[in-house]
C-alpha positions as CSV (number, residue, x, y, z in Angstrom):
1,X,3.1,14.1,25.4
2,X,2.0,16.3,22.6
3,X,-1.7,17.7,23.2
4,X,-5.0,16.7,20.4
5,X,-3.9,19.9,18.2
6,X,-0.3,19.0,17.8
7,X,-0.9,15.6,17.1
8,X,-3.7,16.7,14.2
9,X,-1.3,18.9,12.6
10,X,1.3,16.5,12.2
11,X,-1.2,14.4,10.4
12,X,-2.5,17.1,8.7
13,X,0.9,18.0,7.4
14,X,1.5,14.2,6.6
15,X,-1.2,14.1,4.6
16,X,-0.1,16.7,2.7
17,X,3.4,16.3,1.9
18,X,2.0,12.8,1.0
19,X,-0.8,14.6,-1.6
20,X,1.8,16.4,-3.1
21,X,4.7,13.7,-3.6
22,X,1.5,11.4,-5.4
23,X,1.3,14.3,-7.5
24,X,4.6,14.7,-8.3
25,X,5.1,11.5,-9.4
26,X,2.2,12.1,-11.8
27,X,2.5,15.2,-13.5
28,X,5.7,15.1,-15.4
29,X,4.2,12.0,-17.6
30,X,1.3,14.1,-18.4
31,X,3.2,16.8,-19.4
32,X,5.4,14.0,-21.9
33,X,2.2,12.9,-23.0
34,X,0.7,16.2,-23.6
35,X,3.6,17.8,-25.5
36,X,3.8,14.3,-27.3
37,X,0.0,15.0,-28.7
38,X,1.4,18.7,-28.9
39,X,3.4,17.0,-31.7
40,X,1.4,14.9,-33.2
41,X,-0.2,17.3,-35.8
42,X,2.7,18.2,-37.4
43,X,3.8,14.7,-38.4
44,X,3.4,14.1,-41.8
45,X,1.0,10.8,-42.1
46,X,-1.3,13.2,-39.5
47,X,-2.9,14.2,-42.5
48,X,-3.8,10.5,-43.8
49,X,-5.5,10.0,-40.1
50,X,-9.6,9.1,-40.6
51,X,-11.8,11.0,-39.3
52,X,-12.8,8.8,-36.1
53,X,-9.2,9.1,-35.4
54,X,-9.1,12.8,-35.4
55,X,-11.8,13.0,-32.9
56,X,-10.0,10.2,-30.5
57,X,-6.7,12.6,-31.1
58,X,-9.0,15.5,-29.6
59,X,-10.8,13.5,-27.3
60,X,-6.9,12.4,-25.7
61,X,-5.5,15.8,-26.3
62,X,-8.0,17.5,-24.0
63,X,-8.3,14.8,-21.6
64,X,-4.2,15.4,-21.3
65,X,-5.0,18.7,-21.0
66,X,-7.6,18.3,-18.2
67,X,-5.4,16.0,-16.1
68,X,-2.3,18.9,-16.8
69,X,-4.8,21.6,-15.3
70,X,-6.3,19.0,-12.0
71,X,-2.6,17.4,-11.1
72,X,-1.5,21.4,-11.2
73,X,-4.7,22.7,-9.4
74,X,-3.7,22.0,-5.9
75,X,-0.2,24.2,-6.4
76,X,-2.4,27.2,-7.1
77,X,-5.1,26.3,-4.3
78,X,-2.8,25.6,-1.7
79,X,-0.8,28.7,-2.8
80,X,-3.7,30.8,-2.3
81,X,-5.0,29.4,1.0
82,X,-1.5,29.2,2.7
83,X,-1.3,29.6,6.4
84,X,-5.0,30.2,6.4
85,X,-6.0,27.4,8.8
86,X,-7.9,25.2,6.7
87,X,-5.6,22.4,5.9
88,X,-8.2,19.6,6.1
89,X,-9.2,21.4,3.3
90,X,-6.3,22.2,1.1
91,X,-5.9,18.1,1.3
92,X,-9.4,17.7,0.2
93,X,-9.7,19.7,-2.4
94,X,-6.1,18.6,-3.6
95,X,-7.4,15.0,-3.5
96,X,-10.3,15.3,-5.5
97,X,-8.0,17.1,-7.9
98,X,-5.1,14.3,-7.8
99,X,-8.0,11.5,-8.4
100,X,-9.5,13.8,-11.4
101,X,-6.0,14.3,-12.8
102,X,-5.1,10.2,-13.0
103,X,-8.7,9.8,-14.6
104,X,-8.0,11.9,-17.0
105,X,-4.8,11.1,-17.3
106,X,-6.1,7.4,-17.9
107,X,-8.6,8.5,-20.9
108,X,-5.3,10.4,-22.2
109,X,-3.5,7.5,-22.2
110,X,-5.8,4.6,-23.4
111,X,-6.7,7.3,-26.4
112,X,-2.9,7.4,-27.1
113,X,-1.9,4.0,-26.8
114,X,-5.7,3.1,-29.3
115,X,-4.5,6.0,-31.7
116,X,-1.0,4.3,-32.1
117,X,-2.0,0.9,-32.5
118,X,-4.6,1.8,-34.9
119,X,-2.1,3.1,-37.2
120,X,0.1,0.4,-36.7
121,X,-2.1,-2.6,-36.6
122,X,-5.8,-3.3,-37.8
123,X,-9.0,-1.6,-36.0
124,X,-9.2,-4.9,-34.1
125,X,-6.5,-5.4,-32.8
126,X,-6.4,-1.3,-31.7
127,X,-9.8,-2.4,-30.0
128,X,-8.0,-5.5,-28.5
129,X,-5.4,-4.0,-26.7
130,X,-7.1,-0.7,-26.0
131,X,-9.6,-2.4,-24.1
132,X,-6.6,-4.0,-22.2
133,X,-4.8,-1.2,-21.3
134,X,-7.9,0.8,-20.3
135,X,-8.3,-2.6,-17.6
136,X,-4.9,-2.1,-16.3
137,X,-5.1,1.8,-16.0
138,X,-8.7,1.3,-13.7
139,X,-7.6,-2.1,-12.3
140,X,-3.6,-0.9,-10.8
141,X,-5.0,3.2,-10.5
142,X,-8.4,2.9,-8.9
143,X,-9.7,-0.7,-8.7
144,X,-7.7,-2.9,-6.0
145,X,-8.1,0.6,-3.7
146,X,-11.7,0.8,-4.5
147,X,-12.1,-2.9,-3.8
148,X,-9.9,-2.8,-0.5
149,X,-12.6,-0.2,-0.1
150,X,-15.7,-1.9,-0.4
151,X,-14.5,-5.0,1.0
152,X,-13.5,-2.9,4.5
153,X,-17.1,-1.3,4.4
154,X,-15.7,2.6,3.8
């Protein structure tokens, strides 16, 4: 039977391979999104854009940018702290990063998907379905965890 130490760094190394896989399956859609908003300028009715729009544009362009640098931060701190004995650790830190990345990833996203259906549809309706997806991102990202949470007393 494997002894207390063995049996923590399985789970230690579990819990990591698990950290990074989550943010693997995040990062290349903030990369789309952020060389999408890259883009964006460029385009010629960019210029017509009011000025409220410009500032959501920035707004979503550095929050892309944010969640780019925190679902990429845990490469460079695990990198550095490699074979250094403080795993438990690494997966913190790397946590904290992952949940900071999908927050800002969600602001990146419900700025996006307000910016296009502003242009395409009236202010309300931008409004409307902004404020929807901004429920799904919280509700299916953070909210049925952070109710599970509560409701289990953690």
């Amino acid at each position: 039977m494997p002894d207390r130490d063995d049996q923590e760094q399985e789970r230690l190394n579990r819990q990591l391979l698990e950290l990074l896989n989550e943010i693997r399956v995040a990062l290349p859609g903030v990369q789309v999104l952020f060389a999408f908003l890259l883009a964006v300028p460029f385009q010629a009715r960019f210029g017509q854009i009011t000025s409220f729009q410009r500032h959501v544009y920035l707004v979503t362009l550095l929050a892309s940018a944010a969640a780019t640098a925190c679902l990429i931060a845990p490469t460079g701190y695990h990198r550095i702290l490699f074979q250094r004995g403080d795993r438990p650790r690494i997966i913190q830190h790397g946590t904290r990063m992952l949940i900071a990345g999908l927050v800002c990833l969600a602001i990146a996203m419900t700025g996006a998907v307000y910016l296009i259906s502003d242009l395409i549809f009236s202010a309300t309706t931008a409004i409307v379905v902004t404020a929807v997806a901004t429920a799904v991102f919280f509700w299916l990202w953070f909210g049925q965890a952070l109710l599970r949470r509560w409701r289990n007393g953690q």
